[in-house]
C-alpha positions, -999 to 999 in steps of 0.1 A, spaced: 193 270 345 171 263 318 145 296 329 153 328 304 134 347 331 155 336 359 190 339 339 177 376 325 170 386 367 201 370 377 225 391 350 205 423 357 209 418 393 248 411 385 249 446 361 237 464 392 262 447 420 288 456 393 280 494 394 276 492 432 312 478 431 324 505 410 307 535 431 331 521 461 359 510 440 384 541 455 369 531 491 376 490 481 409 500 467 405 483 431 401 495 397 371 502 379 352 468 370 341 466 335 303 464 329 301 447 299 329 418 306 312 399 335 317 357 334 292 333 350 288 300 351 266 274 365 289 243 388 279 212 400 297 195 430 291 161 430 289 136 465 328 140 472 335 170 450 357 195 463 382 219 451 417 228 459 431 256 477 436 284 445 433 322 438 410 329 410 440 344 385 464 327 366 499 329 380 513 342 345 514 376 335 499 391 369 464 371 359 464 393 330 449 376 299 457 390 264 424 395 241 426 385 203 447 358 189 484 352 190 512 359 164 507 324 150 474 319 151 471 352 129 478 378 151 448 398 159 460 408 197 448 444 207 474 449 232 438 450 254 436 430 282 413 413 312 413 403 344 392 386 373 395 416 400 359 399 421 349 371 422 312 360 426 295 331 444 260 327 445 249 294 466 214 276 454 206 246 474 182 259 501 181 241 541 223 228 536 232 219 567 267 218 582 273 183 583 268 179 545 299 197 543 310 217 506 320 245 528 341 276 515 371 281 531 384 311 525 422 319 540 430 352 552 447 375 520 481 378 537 486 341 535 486 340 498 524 346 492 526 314 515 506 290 501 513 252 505 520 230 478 491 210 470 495 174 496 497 145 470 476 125 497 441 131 489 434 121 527 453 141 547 446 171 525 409 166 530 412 165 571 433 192 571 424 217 598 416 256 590 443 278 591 447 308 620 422 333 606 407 314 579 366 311 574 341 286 563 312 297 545 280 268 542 267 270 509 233 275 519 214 286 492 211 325 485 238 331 498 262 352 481 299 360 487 325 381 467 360 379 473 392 399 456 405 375 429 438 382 427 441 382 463 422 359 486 432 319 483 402 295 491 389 262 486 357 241 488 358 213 513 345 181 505 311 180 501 289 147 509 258 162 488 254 175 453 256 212 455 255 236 430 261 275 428 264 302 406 302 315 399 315 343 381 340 369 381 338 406 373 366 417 356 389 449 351 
């Protein structure tokens, strides 16, 4: 994290998976991704992280969030507007094996008008078995996958090492 080098490679390398995305965005069926509005961040799963089955857009306003400031916090809106369309993971811990757990799971997209309500029981929700369809992808470092934002639900299963992985979301 701390390398200029590395972080300088790792957004050119993102710059040009963005315009690959946007030479097949009529064959992928999604807008154009903007170039020059692309989020990453560094996360750290600690022993017995996880994270919740979610979609990577806000529920409100289609996922849509408003750039400037609001009416009463002086009012500088430009009627413009972002939103995750892909979103990035980039896995960095090298030999993970499957018993370490910290998979992704990621549910099939026509499951996402059904999602469960989260299970208030942190036990049962953490054996719960994969849905019909769904996949688990081991975080095994270098790998990377890219999944619809708006549309696919997953989550990251418990994991019983620290892991830690690049995210990041191109946006429209």
């Amino acid at each position: 994290a701390g390398n200029v080098d590395v972080r300088m490679l790792l957004y050119a390398s993102m710059r040009s998976l963005c315009d690959e995305l946007n030479a097949a965005a009529p064959l992928l069926e999604m807008p154009p991704l903007s170039p020059f509005d692309t989020e990453l961040s560094y996360l750290f799963y600690p022993e017995g992280g996880f994270y919740r089955r979610h979609r990577d857009v806000p529920a409100s306003d289609d996922g849509w969030y408003r750039l400037g400031r609001r009416p009463e916090d002086g009012g500088s809106f430009s009627e413009s507007a972002v939103r995750r369309e892909i979103s990035v993971l980039l896995y960095l811990n090298p030999g993970w094996r499957a018993e370490w757990g910290g998979q992704l799971r990621i549910f099939p997209p026509a499951t996402a008008a059904a999602e469960q309500e989260p299970v208030a029981d942190a036990e049962i929700y953490l054996d719960a078995l994969p849905v019909e369809g769904s996949l688990d992808v081991l975080p095994e470092g270098g790998t990377l996958v890219l999944l619809r934002s708006p549309l696919v639900p997953h989550e990251v299963m418990v994991t019983r090492r620290e892991r830690q992985c690049v995210v990041g979301w191109f946006r429209t």
